[in-house]
mmCIF file of the N, C-alpha and C atoms, coordinates in Angstrom:
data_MODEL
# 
_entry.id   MODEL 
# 
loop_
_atom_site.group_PDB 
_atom_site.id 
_atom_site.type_symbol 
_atom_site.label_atom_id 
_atom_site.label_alt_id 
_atom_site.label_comp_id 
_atom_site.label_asym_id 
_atom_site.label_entity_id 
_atom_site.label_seq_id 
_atom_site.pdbx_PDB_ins_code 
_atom_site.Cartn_x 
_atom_site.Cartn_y 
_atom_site.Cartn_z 
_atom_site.occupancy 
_atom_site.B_iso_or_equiv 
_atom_site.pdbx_formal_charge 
_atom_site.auth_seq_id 
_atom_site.auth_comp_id 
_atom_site.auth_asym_id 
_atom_site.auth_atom_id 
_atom_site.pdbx_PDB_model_num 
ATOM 1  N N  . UNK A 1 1  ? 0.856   -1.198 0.000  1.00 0.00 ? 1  UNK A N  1 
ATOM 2  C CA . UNK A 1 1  ? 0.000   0.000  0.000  1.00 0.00 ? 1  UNK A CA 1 
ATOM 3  C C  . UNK A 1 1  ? 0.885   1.238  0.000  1.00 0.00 ? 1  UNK A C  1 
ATOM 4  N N  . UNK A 1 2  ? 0.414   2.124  -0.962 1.00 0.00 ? 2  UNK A N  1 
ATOM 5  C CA . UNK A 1 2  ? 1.670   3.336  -1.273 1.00 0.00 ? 2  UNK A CA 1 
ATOM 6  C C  . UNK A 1 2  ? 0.629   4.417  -0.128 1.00 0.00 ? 2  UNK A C  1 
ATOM 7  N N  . UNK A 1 3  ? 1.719   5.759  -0.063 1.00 0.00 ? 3  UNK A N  1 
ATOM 8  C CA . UNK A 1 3  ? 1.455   6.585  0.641  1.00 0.00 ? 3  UNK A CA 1 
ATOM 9  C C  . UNK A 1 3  ? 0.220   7.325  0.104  1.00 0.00 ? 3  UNK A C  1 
ATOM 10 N N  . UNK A 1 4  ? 0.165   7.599  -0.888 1.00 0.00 ? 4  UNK A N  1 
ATOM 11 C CA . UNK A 1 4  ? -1.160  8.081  -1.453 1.00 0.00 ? 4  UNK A CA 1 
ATOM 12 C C  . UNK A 1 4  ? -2.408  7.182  -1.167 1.00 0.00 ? 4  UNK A C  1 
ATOM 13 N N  . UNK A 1 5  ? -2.316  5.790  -1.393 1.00 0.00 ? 5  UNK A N  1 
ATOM 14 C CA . UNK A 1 5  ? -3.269  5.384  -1.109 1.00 0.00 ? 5  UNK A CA 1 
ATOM 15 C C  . UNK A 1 5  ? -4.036  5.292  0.013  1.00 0.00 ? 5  UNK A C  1 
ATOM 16 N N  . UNK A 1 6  ? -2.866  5.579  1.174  1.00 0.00 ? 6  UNK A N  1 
ATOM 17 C CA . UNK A 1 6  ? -3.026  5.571  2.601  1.00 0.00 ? 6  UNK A CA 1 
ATOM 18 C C  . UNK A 1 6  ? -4.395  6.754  2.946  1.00 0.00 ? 6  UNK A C  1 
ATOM 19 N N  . UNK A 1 7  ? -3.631  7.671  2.278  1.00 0.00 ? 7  UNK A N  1 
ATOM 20 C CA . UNK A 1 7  ? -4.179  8.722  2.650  1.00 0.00 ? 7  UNK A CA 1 
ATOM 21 C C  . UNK A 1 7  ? -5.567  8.926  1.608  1.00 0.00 ? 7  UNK A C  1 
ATOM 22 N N  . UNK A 1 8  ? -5.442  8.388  0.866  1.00 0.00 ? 8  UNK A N  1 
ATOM 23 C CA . UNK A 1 8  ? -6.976  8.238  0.175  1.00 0.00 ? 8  UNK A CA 1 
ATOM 24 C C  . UNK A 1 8  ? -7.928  7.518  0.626  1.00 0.00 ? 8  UNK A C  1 
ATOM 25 N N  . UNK A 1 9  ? -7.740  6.661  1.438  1.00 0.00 ? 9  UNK A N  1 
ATOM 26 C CA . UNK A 1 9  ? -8.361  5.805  2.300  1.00 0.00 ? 9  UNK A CA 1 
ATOM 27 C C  . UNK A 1 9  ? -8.799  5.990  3.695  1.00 0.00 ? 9  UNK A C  1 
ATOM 28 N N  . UNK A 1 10 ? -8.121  7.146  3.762  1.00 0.00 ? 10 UNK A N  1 
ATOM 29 C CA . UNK A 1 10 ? -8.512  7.787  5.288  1.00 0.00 ? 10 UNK A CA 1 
ATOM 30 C C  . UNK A 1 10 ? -9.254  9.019  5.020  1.00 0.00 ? 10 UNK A C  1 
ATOM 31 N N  . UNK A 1 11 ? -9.217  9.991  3.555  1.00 0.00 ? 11 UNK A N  1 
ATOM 32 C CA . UNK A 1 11 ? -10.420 10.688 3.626  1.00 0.00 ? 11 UNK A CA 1 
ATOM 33 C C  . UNK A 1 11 ? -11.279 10.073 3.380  1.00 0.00 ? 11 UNK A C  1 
ATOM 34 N N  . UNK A 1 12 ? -11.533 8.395  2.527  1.00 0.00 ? 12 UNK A N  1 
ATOM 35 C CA . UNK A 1 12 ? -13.029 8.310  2.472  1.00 0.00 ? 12 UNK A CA 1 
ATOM 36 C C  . UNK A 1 12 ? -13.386 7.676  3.579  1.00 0.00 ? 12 UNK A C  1 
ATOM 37 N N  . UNK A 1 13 ? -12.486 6.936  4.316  1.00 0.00 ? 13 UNK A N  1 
ATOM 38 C CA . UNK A 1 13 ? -12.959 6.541  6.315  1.00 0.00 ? 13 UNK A CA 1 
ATOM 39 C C  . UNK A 1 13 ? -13.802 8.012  6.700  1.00 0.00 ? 13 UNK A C  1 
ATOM 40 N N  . UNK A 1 14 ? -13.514 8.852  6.585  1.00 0.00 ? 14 UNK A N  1 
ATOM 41 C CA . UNK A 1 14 ? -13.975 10.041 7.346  1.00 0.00 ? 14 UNK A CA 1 
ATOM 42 C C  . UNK A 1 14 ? -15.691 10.211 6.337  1.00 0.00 ? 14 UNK A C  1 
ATOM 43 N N  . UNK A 1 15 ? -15.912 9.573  5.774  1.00 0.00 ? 15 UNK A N  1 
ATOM 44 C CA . UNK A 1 15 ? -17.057 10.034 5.079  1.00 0.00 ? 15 UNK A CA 1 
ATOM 45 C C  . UNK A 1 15 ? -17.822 8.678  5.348  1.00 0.00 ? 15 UNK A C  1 
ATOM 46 N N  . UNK A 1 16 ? -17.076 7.118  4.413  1.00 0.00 ? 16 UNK A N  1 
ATOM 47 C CA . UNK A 1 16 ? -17.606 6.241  4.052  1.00 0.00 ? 16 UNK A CA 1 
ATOM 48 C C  . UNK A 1 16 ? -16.495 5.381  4.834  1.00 0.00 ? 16 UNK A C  1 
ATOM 49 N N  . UNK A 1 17 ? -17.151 4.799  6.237  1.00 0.00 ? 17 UNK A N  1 
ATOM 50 C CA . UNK A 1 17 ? -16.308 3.958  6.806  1.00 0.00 ? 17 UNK A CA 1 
ATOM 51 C C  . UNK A 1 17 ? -16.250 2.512  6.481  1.00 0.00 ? 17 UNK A C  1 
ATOM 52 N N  . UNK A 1 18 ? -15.174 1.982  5.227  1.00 0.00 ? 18 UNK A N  1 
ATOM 53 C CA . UNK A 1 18 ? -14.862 0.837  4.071  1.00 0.00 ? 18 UNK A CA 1 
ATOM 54 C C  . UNK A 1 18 ? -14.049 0.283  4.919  1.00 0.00 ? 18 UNK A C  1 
ATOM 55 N N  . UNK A 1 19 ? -14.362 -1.049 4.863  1.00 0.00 ? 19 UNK A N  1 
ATOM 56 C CA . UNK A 1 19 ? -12.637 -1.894 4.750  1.00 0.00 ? 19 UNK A CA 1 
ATOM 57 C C  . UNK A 1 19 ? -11.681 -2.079 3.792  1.00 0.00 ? 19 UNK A C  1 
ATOM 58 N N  . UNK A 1 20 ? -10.291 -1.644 4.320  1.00 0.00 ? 20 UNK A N  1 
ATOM 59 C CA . UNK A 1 20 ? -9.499  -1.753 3.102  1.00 0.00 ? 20 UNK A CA 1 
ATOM 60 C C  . UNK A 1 20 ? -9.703  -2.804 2.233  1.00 0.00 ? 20 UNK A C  1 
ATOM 61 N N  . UNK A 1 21 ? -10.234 -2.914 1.842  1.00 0.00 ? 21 UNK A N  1 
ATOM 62 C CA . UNK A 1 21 ? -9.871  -4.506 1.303  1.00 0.00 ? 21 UNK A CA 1 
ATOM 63 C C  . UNK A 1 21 ? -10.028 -4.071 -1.270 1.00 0.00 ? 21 UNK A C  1 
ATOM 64 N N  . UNK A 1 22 ? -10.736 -3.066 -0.802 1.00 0.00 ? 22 UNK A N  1 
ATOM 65 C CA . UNK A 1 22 ? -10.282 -2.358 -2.468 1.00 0.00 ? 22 UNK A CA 1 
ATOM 66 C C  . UNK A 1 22 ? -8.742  -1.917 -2.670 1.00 0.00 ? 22 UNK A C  1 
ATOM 67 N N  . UNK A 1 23 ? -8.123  -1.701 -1.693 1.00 0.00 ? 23 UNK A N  1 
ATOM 68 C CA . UNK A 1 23 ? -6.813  -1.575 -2.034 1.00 0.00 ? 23 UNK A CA 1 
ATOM 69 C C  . UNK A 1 23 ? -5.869  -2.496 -2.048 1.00 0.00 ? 23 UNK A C  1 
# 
């Protein structure tokens, strides 16, 4: 998991709480 993705994944936690599991 790259750094961008990290952090793309934590603004949509803040909206749409996903499990990583698309990345």
């Amino acid at each position: 998991m790259t750094t961008c993705s990290y952090y793309s994944y934590l603004l949509l936690a803040c909206c749409i709480p996903l499990p990583p599991t698309y990345l």
